[in-house]
MMTF fields as JSON, N, C-alpha, C and O atoms, coordinates in Angstrom:
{
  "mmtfVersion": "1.0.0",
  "mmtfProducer": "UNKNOWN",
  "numBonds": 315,
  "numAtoms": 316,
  "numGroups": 79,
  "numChains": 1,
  "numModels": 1,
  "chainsPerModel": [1],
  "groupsPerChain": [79],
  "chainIdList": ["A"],
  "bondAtomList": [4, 2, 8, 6, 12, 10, 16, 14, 20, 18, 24, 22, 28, 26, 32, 30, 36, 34, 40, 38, 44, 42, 48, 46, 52, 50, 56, 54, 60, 58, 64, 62, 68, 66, 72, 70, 76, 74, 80, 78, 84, 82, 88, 86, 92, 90, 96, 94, 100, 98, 104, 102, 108, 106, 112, 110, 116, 114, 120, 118, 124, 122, 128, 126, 132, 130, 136, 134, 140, 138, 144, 142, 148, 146, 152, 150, 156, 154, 160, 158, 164, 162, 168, 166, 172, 170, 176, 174, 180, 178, 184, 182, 188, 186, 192, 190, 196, 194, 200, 198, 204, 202, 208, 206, 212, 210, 216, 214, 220, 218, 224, 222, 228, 226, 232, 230, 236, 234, 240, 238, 244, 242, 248, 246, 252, 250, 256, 254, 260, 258, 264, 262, 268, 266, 272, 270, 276, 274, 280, 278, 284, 282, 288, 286, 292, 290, 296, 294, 300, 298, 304, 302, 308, 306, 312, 310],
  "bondOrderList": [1, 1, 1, 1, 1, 1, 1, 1, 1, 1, 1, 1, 1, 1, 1, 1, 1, 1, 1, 1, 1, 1, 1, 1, 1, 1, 1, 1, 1, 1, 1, 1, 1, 1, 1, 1, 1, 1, 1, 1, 1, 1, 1, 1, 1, 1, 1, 1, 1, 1, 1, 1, 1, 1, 1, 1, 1, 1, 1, 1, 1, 1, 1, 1, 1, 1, 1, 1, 1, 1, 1, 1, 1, 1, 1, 1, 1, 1],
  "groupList": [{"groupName": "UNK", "atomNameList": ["N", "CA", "C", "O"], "elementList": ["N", "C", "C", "O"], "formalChargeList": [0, 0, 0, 0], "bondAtomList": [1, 0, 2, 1, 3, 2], "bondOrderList": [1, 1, 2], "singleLetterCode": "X", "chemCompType": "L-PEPTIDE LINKING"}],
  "groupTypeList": [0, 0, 0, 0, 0, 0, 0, 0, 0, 0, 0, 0, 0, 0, 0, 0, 0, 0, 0, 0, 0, 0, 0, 0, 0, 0, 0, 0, 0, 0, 0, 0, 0, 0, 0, 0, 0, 0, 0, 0, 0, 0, 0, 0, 0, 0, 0, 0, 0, 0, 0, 0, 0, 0, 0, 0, 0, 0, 0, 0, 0, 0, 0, 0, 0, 0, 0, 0, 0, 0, 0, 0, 0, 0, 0, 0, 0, 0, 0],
  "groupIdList": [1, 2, 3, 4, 5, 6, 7, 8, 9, 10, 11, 12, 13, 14, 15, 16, 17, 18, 19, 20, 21, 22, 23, 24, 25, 26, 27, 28, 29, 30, 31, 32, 33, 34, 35, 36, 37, 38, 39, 40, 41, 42, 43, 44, 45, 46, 47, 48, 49, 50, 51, 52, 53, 54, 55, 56, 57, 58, 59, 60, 61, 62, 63, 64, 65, 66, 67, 68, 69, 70, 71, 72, 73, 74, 75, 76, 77, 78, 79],
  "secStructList": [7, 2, 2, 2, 2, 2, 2, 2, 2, 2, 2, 2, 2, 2, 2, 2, 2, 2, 2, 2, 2, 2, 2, 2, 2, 2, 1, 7, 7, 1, 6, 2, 2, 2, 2, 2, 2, 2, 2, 2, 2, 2, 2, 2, 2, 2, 2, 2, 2, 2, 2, 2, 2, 2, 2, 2, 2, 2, 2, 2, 2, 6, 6, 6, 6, 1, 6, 6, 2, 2, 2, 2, 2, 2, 6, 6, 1, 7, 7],
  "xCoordList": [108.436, 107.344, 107.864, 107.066, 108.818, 109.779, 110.195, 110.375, 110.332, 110.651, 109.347, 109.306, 108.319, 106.783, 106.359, 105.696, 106.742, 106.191, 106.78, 106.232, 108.318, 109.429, 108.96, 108.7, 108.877, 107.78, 106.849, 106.711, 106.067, 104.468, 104.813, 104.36, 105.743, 105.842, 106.435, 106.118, 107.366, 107.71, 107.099, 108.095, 106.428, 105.212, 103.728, 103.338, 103.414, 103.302, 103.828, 103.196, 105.403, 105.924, 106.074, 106.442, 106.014, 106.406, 105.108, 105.125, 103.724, 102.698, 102.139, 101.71, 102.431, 102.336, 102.763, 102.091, 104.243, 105.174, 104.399, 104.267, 104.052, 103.814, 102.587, 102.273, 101.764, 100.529, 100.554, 99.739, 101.75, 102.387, 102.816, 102.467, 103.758, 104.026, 103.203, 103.373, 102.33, 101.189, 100.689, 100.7, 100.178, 99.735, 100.55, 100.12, 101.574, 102.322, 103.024, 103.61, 102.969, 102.72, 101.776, 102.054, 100.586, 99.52, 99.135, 98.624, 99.918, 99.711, 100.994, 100.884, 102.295, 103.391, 102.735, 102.238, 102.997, 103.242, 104.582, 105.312, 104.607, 105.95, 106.072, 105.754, 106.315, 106.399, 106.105, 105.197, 107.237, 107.227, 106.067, 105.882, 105.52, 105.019, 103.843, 103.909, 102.924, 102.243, 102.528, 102.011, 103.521, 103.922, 104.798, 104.846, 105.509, 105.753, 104.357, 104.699, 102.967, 102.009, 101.337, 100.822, 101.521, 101.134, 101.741, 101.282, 103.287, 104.32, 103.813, 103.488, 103.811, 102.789, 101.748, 101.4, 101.136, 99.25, 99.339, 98.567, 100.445, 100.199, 101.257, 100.859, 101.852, 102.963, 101.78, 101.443, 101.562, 100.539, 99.377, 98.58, 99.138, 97.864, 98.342, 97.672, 99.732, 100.381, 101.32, 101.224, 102.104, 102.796, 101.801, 101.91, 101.155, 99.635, 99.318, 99.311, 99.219, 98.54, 99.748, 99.629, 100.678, 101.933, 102.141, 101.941, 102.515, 102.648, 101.319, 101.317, 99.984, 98.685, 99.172, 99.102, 99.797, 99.598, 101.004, 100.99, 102.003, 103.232, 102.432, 102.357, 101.88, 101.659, 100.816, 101.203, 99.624, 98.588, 99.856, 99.458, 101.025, 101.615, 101.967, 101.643, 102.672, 103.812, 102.59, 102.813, 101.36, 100.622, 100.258, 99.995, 100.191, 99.616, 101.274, 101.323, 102.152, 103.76, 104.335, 105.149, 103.878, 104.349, 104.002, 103.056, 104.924, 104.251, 104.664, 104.88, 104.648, 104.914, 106.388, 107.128, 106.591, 107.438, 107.629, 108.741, 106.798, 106.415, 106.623, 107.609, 105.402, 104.887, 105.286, 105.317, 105.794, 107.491, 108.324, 108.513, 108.81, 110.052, 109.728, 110.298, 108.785, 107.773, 107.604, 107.456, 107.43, 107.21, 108.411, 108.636, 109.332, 111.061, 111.428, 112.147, 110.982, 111.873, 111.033, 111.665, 109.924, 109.031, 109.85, 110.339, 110.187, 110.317, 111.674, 112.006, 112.278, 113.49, 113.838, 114.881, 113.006, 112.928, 112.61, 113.595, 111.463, 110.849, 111.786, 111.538, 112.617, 113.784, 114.813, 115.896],
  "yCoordList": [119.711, 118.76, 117.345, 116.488, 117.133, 115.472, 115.439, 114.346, 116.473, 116.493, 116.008, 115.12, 116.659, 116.46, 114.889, 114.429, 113.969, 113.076, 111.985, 111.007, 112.612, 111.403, 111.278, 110.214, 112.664, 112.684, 112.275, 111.532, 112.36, 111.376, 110.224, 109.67, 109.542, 107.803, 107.491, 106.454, 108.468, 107.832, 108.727, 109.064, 109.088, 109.497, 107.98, 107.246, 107.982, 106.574, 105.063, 104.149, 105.085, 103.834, 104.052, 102.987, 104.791, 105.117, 104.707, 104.196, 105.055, 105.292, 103.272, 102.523, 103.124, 101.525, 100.867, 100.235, 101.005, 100.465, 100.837, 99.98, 101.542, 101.582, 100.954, 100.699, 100.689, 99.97, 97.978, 97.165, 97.716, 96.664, 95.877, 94.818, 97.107, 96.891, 96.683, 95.688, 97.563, 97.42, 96.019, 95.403, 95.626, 94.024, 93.197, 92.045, 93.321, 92.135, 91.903, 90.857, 93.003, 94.176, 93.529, 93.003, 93.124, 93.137, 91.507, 91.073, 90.787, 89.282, 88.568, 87.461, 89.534, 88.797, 88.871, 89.837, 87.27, 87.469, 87.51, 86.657, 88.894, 89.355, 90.817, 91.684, 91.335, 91.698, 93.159, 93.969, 93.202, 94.281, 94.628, 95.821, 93.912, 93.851, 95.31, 96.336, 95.079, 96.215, 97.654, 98.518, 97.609, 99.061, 99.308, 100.497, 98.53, 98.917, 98.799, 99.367, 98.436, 98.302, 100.017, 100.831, 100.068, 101.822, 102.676, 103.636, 102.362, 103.138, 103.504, 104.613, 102.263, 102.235, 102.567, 103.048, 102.502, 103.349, 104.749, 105.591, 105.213, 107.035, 107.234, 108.034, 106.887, 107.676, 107.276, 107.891, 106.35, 106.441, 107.431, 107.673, 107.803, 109.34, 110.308, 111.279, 110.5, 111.596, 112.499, 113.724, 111.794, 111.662, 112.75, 113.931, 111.946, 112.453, 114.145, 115.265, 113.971, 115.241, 116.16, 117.333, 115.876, 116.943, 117.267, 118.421, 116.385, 116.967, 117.332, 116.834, 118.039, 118.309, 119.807, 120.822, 119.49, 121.225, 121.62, 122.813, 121.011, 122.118, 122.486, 123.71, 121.855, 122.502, 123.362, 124.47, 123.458, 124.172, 125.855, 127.003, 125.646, 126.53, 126.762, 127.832, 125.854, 126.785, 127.53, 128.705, 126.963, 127.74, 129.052, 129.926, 129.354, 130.617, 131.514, 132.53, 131.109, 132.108, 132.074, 132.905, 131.267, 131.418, 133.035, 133.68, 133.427, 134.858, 136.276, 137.454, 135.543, 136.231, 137.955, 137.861, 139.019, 139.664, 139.611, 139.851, 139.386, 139.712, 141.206, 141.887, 141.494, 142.687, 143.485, 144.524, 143.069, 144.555, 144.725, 145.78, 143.58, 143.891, 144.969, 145.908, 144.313, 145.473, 146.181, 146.809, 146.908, 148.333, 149.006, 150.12, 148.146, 148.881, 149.282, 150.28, 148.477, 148.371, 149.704, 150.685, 149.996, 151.135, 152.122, 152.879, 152.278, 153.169, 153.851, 154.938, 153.094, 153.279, 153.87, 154.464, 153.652, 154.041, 155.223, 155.667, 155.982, 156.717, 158.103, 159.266, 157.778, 158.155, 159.049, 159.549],
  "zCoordList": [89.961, 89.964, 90.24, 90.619, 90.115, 90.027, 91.558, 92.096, 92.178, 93.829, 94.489, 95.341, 94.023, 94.616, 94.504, 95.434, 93.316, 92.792, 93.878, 94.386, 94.064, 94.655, 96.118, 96.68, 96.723, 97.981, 98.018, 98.99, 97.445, 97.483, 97.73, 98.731, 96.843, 96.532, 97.936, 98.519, 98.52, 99.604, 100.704, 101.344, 101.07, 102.056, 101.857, 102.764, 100.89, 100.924, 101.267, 101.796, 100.727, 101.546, 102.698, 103.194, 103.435, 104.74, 105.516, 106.636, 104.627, 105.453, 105.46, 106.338, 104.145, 104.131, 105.072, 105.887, 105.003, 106.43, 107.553, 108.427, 107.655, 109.262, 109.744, 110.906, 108.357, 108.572, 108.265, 108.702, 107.41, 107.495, 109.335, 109.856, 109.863, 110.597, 111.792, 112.496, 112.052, 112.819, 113.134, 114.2, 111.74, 111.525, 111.648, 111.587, 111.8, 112.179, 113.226, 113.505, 113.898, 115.905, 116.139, 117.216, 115.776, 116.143, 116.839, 117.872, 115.171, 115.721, 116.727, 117.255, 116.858, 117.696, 119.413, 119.992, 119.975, 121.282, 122.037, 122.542, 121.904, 122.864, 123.768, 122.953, 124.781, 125.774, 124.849, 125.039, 123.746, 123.428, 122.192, 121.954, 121.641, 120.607, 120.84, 120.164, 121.842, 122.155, 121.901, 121.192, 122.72, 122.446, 121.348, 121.033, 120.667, 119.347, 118.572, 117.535, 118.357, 117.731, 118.099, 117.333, 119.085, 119.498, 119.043, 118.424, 119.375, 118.138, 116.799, 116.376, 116.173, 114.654, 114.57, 113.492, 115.26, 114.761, 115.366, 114.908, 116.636, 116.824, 115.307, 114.461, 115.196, 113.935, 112.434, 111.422, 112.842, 111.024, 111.722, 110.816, 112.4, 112.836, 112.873, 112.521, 113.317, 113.557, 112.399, 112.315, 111.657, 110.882, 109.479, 109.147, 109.134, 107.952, 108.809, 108.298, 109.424, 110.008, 110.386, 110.032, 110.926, 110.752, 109.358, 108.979, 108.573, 107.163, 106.621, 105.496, 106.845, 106.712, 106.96, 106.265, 108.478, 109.415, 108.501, 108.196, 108.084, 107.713, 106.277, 106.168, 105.267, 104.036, 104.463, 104.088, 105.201, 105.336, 106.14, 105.942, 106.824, 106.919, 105.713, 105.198, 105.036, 104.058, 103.161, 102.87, 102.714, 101.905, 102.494, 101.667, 103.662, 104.439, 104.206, 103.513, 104.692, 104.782, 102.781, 102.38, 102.062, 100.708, 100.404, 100.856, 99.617, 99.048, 100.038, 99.755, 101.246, 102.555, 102.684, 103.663, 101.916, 102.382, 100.192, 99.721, 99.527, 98.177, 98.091, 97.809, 98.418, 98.523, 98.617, 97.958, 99.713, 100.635, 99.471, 98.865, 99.211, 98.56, 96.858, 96.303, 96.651, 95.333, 95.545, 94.496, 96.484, 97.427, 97.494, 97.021, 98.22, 98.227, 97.354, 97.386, 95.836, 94.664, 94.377, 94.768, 93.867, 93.604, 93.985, 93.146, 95.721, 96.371, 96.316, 96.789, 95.73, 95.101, 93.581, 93.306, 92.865, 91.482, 92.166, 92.756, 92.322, 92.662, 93.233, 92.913, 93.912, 94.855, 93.548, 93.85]
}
């Protein structure tokens, strides 16, 4: 549970930063400022939603090859 908590806090600073950064992308006039400001707003859209799609995996594959192995073990006593 202390792994989960430490991830959150920094899945948050991360997500702050990038929205920090944005705004202050946003007000520089310089050549590059733009596209580092694009940098920052696809990774704060992108970022949230990759880690969305891997839990929504790991919850579907958790548990995954359980079963089998309870089956083997059965199948083995049994034997």
């Amino acid at each position: 549970m202390k792994w989960k908590r430490i991830g959150a806090a920094a899945a948050i600073v991360i997500l702050l930063g990038f929205a920090v950064a944005a705004m202050i992308f946003a007000f520089i006039d310089a050549p590059w400022a733009e596209q580092a400001l694009s940098a920052c707003l696809f990774c704060a859209i992108v970022v949230p939603v990759f880690i969305y799609i891997m839990m929504l995996v790991a919850k579907v594959l958790r548990g995954r090859g359980v079963d089998r192995d309870r089956e083997d073990e059965n199948n083995r006593k049994e034997r």
